[in-house]
N, C-alpha and C positions, 0 to 999 in steps of 0.2 A: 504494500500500500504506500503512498506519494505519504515524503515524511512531515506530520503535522504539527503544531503548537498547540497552545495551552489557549491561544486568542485565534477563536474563530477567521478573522476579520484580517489573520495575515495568510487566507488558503488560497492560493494559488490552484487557477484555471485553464485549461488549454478548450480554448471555443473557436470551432471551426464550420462553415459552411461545405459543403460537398455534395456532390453529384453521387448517385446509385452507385457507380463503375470506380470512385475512388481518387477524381479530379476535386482542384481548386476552385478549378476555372476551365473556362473553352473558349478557345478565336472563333472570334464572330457573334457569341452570343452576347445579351447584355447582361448588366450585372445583375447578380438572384439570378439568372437564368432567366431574367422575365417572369419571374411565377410569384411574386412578392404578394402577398394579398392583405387585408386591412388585419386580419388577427396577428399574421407574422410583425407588421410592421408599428402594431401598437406595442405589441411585446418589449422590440428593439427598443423603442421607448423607456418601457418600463425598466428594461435592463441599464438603460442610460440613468438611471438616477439613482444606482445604488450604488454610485463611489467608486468606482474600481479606477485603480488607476493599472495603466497599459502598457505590458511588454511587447516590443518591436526590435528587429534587426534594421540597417542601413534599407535592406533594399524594399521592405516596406515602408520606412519608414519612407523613402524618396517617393515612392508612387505612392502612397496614399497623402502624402504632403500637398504634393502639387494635384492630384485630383481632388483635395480640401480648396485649396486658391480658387482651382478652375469655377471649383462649385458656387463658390461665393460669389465670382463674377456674375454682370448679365448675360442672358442667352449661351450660358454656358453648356448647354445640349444632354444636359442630366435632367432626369426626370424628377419633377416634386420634392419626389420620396426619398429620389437617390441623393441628391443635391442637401434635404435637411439633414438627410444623417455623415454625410461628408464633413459638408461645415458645423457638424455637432461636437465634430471630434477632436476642432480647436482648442474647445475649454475644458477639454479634461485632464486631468495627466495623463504624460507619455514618459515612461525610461526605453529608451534609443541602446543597445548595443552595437555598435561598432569602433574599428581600429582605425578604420578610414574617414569618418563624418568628421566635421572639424565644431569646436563649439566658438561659438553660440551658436545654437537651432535655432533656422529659423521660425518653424511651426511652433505657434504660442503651444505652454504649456508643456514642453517638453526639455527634458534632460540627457544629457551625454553618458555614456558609462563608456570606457574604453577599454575596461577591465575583462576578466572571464566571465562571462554573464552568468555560467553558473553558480560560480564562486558567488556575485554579486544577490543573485536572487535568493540563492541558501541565506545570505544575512540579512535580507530584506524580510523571509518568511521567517526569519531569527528573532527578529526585534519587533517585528508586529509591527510595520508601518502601513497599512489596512489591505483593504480586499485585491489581489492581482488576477488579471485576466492576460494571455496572448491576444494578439490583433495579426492576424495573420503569419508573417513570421515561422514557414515551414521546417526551418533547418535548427530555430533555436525551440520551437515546440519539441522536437525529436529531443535532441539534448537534455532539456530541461525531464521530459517523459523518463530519457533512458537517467538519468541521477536520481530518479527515484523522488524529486521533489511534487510532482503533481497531486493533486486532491482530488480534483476532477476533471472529468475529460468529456466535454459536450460536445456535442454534430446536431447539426440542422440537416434534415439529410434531404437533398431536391431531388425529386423523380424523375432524372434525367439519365441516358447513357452517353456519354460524348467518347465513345469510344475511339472516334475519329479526329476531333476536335478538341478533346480533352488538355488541358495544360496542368501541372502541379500534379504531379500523383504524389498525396499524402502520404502512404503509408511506405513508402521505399527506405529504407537505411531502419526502421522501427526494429526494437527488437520484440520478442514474445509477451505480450500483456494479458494480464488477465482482468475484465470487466463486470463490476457487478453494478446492476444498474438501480439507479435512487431515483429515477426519474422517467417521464416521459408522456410527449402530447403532440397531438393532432392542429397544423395551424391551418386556416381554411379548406380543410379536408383533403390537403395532399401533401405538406410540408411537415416531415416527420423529426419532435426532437427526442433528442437520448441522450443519460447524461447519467457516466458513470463514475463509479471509485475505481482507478487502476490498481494491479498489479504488477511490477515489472518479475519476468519469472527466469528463470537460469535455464530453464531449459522446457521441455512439455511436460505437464503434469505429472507427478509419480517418477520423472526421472532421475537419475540423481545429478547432479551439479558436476558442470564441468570443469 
């Protein structure tokens, strides 16, 4: 089980969007897949207001910065929906790990870390500085999973196959986890969420340690 404290409010989250077939994302589609509908997106909401401040790598941190600006602008070609929760993501925390970013960020609200993220996050959920959620961030989600720091590990799951189209396959470099689920709901009758306690394990059940 992802290792925990004494204070709720420092458990650390991996929350990830995903296709049926085990993509980020897909060329050509738009974002959500298109399939966003008013239960999903009031949700998003609700989750916006419970504090969490946000673990990112560089190269999220880069694309989802400047599609934050874009958003803001006029006639920036995001829809609505897409465009409020972009520029939503301004005013919240952000800790940034990279070796390469330089500081000051420029995305309000956000922090440099240049250090081993993992190192860095084991003492963030050490000292209880509140609630942490991933924002994308494939390669330090794996990381953070395989150190055994995670709590929980939520999917949205889209009912799509982009098998052809597919970009980001999540679970590549993962190692063996085991999931017990505390959650789960139906968002306008096709958007599936899951949301488990990990286990990272040594090997398949019953086998012994290698």
């Amino acid at each position: 089980m992802g290792e925990t404290t004494a204070e709720a409010s420092a458990d650390l989250m991996v929350d990830l969007i995903i296709s049926l077939d085990g993509y980020a994302s897909a060329e050509g589609w738009p974002g959500w897949w298109g399939l966003e509908g008013p239960e999903y997106l009031a949700w998003l909401e609700q989750e916006g207001e419970k504090g969490y401040t946000f673990l990112l790598g560089a190269n999220t941190y880069r694309l989802m910065s400047s599609m934050s600006e874009e958003a803001a602008a006029e006639s920036s070609g995001f829809s609505e929906d897409e465009g409020a929760s972009l520029t939503g993501l301004a005013t919240v925390p952000k800790v940034v790990f990279s070796s390469t970013l330089q500081a000051p960020l420029t995305w309000p609200n956000s922090e440099l870390v240049t250090g081993d993220a993992v190192e860095a996050v084991r003492e963030m959920k050490r000292t209880g500085t509140g609630a942490l959620s991933t924002l994308g961030s494939l390669s330090l989600c794996r990381s953070l999973l395989t150190a055994g720091l995670v709590d929980r590990f939520r999917l949205v799951v889209f009912p799509v196959i982009t098998g052809r189209t597919g970009r980001e396959r999540i679970y590549d470099g993962y190692p063996d986890v085991a999931l017990e689920m505390v959650d789960s709901r139906t968002f306008d009758g096709r958007l599936q969420l899951l949301e488990y306690v990990p286990t990272v394990l040594t090997g398949p059940p019953g086998s012994r340690p290698i």
